[in-house]
C-alpha positions as CSV (number, residue, x, y, z in Angstrom):
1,X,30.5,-5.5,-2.5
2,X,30.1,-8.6,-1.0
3,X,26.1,-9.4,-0.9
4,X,25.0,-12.2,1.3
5,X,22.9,-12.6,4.8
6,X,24.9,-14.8,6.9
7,X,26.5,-12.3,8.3
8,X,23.7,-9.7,9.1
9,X,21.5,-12.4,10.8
10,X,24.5,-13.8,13.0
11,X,25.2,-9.8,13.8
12,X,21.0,-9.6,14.6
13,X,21.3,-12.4,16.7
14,X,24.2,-11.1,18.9
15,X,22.5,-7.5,19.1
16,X,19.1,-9.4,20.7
17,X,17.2,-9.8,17.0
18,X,15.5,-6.4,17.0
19,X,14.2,-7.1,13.5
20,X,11.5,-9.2,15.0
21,X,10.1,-5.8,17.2
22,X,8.3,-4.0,14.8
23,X,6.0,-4.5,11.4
24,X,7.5,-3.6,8.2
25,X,6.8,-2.1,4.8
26,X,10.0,-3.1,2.8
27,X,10.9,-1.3,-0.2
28,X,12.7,-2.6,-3.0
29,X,13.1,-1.5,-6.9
30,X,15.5,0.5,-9.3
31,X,14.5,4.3,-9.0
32,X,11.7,5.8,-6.6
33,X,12.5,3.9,-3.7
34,X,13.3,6.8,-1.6
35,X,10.6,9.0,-2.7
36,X,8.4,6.1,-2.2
37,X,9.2,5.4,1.7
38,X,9.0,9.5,2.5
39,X,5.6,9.8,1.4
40,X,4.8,6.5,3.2
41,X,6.2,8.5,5.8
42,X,3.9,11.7,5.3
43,X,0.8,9.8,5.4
44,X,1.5,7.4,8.4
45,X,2.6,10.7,10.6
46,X,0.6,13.1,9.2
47,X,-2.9,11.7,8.4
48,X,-3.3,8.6,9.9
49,X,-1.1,9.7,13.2
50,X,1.4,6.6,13.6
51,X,4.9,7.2,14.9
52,X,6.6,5.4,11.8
53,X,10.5,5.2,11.2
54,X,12.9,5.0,8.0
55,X,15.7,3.7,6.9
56,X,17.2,5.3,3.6
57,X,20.5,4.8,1.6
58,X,23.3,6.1,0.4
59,X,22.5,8.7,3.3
60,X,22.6,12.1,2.6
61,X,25.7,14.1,5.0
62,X,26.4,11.1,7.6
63,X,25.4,7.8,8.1
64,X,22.6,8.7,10.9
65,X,20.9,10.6,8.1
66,X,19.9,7.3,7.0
67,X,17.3,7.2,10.0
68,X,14.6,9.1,9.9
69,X,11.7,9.7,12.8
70,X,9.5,11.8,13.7
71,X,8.3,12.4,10.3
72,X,11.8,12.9,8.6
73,X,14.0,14.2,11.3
74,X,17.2,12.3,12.3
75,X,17.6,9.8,15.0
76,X,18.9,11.4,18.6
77,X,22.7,11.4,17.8
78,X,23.2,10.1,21.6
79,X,20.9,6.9,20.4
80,X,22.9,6.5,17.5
81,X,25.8,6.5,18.6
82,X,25.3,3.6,21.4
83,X,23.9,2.0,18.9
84,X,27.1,2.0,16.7
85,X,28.9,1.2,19.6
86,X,26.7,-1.8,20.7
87,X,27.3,-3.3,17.0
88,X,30.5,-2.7,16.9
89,X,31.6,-4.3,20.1
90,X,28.9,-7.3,18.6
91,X,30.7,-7.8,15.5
92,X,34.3,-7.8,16.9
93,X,33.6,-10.4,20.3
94,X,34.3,-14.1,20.1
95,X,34.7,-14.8,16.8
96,X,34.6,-12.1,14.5
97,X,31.8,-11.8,12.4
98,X,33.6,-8.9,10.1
99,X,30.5,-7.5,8.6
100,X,30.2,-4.9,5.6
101,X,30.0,-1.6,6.2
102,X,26.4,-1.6,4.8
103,X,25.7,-5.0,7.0
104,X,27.1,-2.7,10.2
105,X,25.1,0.2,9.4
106,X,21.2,-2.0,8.7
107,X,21.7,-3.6,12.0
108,X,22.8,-0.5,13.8
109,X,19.5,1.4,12.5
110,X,17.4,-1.8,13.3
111,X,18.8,-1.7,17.1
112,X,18.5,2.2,17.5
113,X,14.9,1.6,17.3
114,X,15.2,-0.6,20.2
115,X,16.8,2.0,22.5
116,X,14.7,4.7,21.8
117,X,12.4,5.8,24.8
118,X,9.2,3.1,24.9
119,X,6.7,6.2,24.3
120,X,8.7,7.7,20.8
121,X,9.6,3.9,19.3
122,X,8.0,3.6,16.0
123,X,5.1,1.5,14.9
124,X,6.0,0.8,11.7
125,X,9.0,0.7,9.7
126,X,10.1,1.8,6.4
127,X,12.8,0.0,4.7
128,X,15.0,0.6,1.9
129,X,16.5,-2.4,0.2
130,X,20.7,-1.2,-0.2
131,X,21.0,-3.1,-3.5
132,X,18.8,-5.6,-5.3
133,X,16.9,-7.8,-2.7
134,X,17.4,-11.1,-2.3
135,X,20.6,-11.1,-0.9
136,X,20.7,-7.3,0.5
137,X,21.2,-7.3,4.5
138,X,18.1,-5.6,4.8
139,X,16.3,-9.1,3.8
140,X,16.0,-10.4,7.3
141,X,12.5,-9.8,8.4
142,X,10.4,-12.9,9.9
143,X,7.3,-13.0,7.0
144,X,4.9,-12.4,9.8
145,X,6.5,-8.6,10.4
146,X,6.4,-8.2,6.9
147,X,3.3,-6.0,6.1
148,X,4.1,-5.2,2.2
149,X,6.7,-5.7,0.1
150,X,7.2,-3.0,-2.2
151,X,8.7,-3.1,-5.9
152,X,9.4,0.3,-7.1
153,X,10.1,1.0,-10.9
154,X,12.7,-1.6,-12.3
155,X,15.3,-0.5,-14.7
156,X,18.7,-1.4,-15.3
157,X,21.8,-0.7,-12.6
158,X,23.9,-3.1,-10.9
159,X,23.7,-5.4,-13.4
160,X,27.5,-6.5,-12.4
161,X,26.4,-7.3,-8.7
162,X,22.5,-8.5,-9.5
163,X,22.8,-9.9,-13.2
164,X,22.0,-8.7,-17.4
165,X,18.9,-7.8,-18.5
166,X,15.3,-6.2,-16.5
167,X,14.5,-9.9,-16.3
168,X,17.3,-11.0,-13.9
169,X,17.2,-7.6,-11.7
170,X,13.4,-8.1,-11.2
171,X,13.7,-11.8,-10.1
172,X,16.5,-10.3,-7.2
173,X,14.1,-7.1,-6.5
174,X,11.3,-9.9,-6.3
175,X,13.1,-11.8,-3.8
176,X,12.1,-9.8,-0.6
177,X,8.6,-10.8,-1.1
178,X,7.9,-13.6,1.4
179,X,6.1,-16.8,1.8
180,X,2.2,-15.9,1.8
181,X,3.1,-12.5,1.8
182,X,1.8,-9.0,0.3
183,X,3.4,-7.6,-3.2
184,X,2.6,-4.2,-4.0
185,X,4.0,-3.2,-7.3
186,X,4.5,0.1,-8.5
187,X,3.2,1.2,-12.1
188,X,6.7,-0.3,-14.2
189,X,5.3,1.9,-17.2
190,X,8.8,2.8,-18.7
191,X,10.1,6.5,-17.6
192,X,7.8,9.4,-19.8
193,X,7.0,12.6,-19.8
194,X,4.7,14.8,-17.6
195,X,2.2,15.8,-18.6
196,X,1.7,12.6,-21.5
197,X,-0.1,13.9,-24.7
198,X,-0.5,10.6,-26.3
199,X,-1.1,6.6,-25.3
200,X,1.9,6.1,-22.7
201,X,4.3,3.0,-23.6
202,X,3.2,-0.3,-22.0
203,X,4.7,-1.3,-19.1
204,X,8.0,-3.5,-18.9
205,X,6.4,-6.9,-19.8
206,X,9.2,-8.3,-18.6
207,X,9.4,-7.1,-15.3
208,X,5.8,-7.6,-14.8
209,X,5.9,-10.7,-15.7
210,X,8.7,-11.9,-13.5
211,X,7.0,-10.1,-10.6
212,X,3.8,-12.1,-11.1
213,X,5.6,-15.3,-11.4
214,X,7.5,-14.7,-8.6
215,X,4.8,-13.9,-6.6
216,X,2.6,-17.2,-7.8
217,X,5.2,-19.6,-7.0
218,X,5.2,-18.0,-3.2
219,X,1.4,-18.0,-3.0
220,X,1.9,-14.4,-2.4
221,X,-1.3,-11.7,-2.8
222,X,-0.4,-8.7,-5.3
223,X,-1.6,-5.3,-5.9
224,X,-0.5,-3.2,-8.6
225,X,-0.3,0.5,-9.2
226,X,-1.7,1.9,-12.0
227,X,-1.1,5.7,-12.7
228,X,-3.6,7.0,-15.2
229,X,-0.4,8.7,-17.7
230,X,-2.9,10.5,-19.9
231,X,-5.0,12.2,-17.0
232,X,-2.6,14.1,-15.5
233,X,-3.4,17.5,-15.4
234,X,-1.3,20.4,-14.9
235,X,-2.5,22.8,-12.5
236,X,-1.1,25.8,-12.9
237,X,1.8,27.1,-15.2
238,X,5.2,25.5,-14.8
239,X,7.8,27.8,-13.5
240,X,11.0,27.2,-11.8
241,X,9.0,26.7,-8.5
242,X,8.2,23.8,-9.7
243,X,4.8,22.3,-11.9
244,X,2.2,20.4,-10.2
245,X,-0.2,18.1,-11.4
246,X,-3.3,16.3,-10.1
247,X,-4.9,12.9,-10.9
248,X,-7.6,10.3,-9.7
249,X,-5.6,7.0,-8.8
250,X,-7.5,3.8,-8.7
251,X,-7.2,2.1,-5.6
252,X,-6.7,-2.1,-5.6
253,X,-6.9,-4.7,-3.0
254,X,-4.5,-7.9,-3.2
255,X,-5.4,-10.6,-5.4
256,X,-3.8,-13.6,-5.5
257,X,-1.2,-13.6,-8.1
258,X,-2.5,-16.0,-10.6
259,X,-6.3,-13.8,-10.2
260,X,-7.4,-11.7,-13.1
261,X,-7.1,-7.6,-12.6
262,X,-9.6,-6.7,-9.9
263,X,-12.0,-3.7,-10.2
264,X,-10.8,-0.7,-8.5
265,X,-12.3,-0.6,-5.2
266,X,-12.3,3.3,-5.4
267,X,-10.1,6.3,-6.7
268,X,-8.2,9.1,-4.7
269,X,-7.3,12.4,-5.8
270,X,-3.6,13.1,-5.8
271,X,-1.7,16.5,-5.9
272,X,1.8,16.4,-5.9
273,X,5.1,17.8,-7.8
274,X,5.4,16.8,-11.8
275,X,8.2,14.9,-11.2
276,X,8.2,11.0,-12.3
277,X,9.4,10.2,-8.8
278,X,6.7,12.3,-6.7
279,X,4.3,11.1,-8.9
280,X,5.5,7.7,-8.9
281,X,6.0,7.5,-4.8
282,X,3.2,8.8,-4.1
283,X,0.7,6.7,-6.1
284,X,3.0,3.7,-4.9
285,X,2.8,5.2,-1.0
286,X,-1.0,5.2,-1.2
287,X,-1.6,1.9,-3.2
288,X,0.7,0.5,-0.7
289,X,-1.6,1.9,2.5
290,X,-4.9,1.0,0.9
291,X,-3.7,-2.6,0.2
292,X,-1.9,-3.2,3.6
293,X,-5.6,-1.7,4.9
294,X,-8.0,-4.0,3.4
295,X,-5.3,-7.5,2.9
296,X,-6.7,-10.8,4.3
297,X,-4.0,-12.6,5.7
298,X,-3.9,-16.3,6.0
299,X,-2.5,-16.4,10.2
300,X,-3.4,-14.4,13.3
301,X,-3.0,-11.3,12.7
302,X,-0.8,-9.4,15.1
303,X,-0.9,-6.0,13.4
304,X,-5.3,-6.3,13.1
305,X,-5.0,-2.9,15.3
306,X,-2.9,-1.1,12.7
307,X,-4.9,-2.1,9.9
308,X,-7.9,-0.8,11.4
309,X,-6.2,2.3,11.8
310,X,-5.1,2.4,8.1
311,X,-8.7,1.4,7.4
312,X,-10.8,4.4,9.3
313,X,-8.2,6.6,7.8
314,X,-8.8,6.1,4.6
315,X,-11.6,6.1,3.3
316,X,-13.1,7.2,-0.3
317,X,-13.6,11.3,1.3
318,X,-10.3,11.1,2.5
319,X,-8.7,13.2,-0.4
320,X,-8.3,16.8,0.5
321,X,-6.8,15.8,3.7
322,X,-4.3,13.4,2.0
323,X,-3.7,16.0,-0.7
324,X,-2.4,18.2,2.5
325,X,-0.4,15.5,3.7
326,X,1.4,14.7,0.8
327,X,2.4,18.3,0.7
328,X,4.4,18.2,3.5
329,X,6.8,15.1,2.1
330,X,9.8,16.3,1.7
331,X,13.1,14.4,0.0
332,X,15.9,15.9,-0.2
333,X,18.4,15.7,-3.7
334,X,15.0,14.7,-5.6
335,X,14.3,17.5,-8.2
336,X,14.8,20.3,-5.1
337,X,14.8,23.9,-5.9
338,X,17.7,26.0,-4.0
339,X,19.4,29.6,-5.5
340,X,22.4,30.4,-5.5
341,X,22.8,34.0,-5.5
342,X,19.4,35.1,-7.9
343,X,20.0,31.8,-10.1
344,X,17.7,28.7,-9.4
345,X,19.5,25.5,-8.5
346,X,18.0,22.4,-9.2
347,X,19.3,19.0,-7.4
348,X,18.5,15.5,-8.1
349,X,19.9,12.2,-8.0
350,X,19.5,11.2,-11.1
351,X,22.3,8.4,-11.7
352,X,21.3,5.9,-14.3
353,X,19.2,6.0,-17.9
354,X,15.4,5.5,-16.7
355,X,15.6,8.6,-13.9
356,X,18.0,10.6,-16.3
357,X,15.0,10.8,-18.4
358,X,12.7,11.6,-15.7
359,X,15.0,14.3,-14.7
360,X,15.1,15.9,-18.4
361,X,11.0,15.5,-18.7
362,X,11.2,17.8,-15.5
363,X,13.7,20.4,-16.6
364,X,11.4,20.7,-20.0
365,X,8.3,20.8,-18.4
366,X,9.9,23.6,-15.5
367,X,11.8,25.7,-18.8
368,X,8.1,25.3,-21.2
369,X,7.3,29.3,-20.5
370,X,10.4,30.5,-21.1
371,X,11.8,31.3,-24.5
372,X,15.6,31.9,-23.7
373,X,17.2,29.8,-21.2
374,X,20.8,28.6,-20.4
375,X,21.3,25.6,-18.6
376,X,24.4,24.9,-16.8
377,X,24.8,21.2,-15.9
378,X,27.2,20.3,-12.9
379,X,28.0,16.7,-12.6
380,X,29.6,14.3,-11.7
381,X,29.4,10.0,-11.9
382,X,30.0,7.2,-9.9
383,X,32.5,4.5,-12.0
384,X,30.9,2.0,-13.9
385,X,27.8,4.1,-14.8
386,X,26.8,4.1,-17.9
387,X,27.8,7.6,-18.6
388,X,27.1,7.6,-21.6
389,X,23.2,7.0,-21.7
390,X,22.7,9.5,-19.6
391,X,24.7,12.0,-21.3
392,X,22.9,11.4,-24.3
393,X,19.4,11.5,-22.4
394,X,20.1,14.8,-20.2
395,X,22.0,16.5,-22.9
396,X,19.3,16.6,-25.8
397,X,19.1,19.7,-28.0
398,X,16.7,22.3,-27.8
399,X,16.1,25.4,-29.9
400,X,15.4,27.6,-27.0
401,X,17.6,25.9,-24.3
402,X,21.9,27.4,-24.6
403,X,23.6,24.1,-22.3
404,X,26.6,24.3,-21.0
405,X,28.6,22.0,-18.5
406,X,30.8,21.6,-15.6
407,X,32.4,18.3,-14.7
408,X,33.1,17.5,-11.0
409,X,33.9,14.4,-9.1
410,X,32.4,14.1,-5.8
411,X,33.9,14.2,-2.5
412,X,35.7,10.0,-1.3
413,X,35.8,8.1,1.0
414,X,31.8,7.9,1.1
415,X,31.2,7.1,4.6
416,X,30.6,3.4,4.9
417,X,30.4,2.6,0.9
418,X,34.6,2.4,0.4
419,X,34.0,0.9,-3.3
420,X,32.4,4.0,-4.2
421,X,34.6,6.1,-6.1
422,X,33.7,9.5,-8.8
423,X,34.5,8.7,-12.6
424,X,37.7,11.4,-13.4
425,X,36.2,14.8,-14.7
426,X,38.8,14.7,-17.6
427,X,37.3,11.3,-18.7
428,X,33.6,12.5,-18.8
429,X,35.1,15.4,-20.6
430,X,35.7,13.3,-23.6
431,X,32.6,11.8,-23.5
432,X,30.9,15.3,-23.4
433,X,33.1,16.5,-26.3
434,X,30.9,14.8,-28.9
435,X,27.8,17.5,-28.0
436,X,30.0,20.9,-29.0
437,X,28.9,22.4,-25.9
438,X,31.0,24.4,-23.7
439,X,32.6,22.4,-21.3
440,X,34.9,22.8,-17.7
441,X,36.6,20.2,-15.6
442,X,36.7,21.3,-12.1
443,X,38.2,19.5,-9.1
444,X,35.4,21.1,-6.7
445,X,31.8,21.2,-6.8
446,X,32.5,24.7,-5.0
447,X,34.6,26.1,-8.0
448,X,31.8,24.9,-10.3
449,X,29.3,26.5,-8.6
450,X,31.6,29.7,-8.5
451,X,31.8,29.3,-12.2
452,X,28.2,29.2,-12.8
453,X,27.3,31.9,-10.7
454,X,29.8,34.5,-12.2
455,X,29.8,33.2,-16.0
456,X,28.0,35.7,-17.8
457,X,25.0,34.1,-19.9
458,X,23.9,35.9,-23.3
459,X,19.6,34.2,-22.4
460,X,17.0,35.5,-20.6
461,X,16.9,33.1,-17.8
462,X,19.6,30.9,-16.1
463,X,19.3,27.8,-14.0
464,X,21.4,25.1,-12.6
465,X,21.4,21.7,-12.8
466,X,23.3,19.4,-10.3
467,X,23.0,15.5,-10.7
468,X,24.6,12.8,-11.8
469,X,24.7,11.3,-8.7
470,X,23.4,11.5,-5.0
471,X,26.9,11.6,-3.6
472,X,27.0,14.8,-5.4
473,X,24.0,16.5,-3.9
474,X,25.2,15.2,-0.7
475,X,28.4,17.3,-1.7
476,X,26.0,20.4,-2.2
477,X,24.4,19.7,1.3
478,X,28.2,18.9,3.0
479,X,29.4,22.1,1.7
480,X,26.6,24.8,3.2
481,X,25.0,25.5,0.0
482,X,21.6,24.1,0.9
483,X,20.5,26.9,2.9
484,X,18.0,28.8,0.3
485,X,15.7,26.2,-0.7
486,X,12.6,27.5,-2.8
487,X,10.7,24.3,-1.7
């Protein structure tokens, strides 16, 4: 992976800059990115009634699933595809420019926007970051467009490509914050369980530290999230439908960096899944709203209209009615329920330490009622994880809990990500060996799904797990087994 942004501003340049057309929200950060920018989503379509737009990677069947619109659908295929063409043709004329896949694919979404009908364009775009920040392609956005910049839960990944160590992949997640610009931080309180019984661990001092410095030495406002861990409350009895829990966030505006905490300038109730990612993204997604709402900028401000929107919107009664928009955010692969046959299937993306423990909070909290339960696990890895963390996170014991696994790689070549390739089943299966628990190599995710579904089990209760990595639930969509989802 070559990182840079030479080549994606010469390829913007040559496509008529449509990075300039629109006001962002740019998302950066280690796990909850994704969750973060559909409930951004949710709210801007559903309650405050702006046409917004995302752009999401890996993607989850073909690259135009990376473009959402219209409150989550894809982009018009026949839009799409002139807009791969136009780039293309871009690229390749004159001198070549020879840009990445990913490089290719940012600037394709970023035009598509621009060909849409005048009346359906979006007003606001959401923006993944593809890896790290300050050198992903999607760092190309003129400071004035730029009305947040978003850092999501930091935790280690990538280190090869963005450096060792939380402090070194904060400063590159920091690096999308611009000039005199907006930082909304997520909570970066390390991953726990839901609902928390006892004080929750601080948060990554690290991290927040770096943020903060960051964000000082580019005279940059900030506004952090803070999730009240020990308030959650569980509001009705998990099942494999999934738990829910409720909590008051406290709202913040932007403070310069260097400014001590503000007081909370009022609190919103918040129902969503007991995952760590809904939770998470959606007290991020609403942080993020209130403090683009009420930020002073130091220019002319071009998006005043929007603001205003943002501001009549929400207000301190707004509540119930964001309570019913966050329940129609969905995101695929992210602790989704599906059956196969009469046996629950549960998908995430789980693909590194901090949201392999998310994922396991999840399963325990779903499995608490239930006194006999086998798990089978299905997964599979990208190479150069760090298998074994995760093994050791997702694979705990459990008195009532029977675990049993299936090893798979996913399907290659990954449209438009070539260096991504699955770790061999047979190699995982040695790692796996050390936890006595029954164990299958299969060369399909169909013919582990087969497995699992016909296997007799000796408990009460049987689910399925599927994660590892997202390329894997992609596999699950790819393959037609998506059609019977619970939620």
């Amino acid at each position: 992976m070559d990182l840079g942004l030479g080549r994606v501003q010469a390829l913007l340049r040559r496509v008529g800059s449509p990075h300039t057309r629109f006001p962002i929200i740019h998302v950066a950060g280690t796990n909850g990115k994704g969750s973060t920018t559909a409930f951004l989503d949710t709210i801007l379509t559903n309650l405050v009634g702006l046409r917004s737009a995302r752009f999401n990677t890996p993607h989850l069947v073909t690259a135009r699933d990376s473009v959402r619109v219209q409150g989550g659908e894809p982009i018009n295929e026949a839009i799409w595809d002139r807009a791969v063409h136009q780039t293309r043709m871009a690229d390749a004329r004159d001198v070549p420019i020879c840009a990445t896949p990913f490089e290719l694919l940012t600037v394709q979404t970023l035009l598509a926007f621009t060909l849409m009908p005048p009346e359906s364009q979006p007003e606001i775009l959401l923006i993944e970051v593809g890896v790290g920040g300050r050198l992903d392609a999607t760092n190309v956005f003129p400071c004035k467009n730029v009305l947040a910049s978003v850092i999501c839960p930091i935790a280690l990944d990538h280190e090869r490509l963005l450096g060792h160590g939380l402090r070194a992949i904060a400063q590159q997640k920091a690096g999308i914050v611009p000039h005199h610009g907006l930082c909304v931080v997520a909570d970066q309180t390390p991953a726990v369980p839901i609902p928390l019984l006892s004080a929750p661990p601080p948060p990554a001092a690290e991290v927040v530290e770096v943020l903060q410095s960051e964000c000082e030495a580019l005279e940059a406002r900030v506004a952090y999230t803070h999730i009240p861990w020990t308030d959650l409350e569980v509001m009705h009895a998990p099942s494999t439908a999934g738990a829910r829990v409720q909590f008051s966030l406290p709202m913040h505006t932007a403070q310069a960096a260097c400014a001590a905490l503000p007081t909370p300038s009022a609190a919103l109730e918040i129902h969503v899944e007991a995952t760590l990612a809904r939770v998470s993204g959606a007290a991020t997604a609403v942080q993020t709203l209130w403090a683009i709402a009420h930020d002073s900028t130091h220019e002319t401000d071009a998006w005043a209209d929007l603001r205003a929107r943002l501001r009549a919107t929400l207000t301190p009664d707004v509540s119930p009615r964001l309570c019913e928009a966050l329940d129609q955010c969905r995101w695929e692969g992210r602790c989704e329920w599906h059956t196969l046959g009469n046996i629950p299937v549960l998908l995430d993306g789980a693909h590194n330490e901090a949201s392999a423990w998310a994922l396991r909070h999840y399963v325990d909290l779903s499995l608490k009622s239930y006194s006999s339960v086998t798990i089978t696990w299905i997964m599979a890895f990208s190479h150069g994880k760090d298998v074994s963390s995760m093994l050791q996170v997702l694979l705990q014991s459990d008195a009532h809990l029977l675990q049993r696994v299936a090893l798979v790689p996913f399907s290659t070549p990954v449209e438009g990500m070539p260096w991504v390739s699955p770790a061999p089943p047979d190699e995982l299966a040695a790692l796996v060996s050390t936890y006595g628990l029954e164990t299958h190599s299969f060369d399909r995710l169909g013919e582990a799904l087969n497995w699992a579904q016909s296997e007799p089990v000796t408990t009460t209760h049987h689910i399925v797990v599927v994660c590892g990595s997202l390329y894997l639930v992609s596999d699950y969509y790819r393959d037609g087994y998506s059609h019977r989802r619970l939620r």
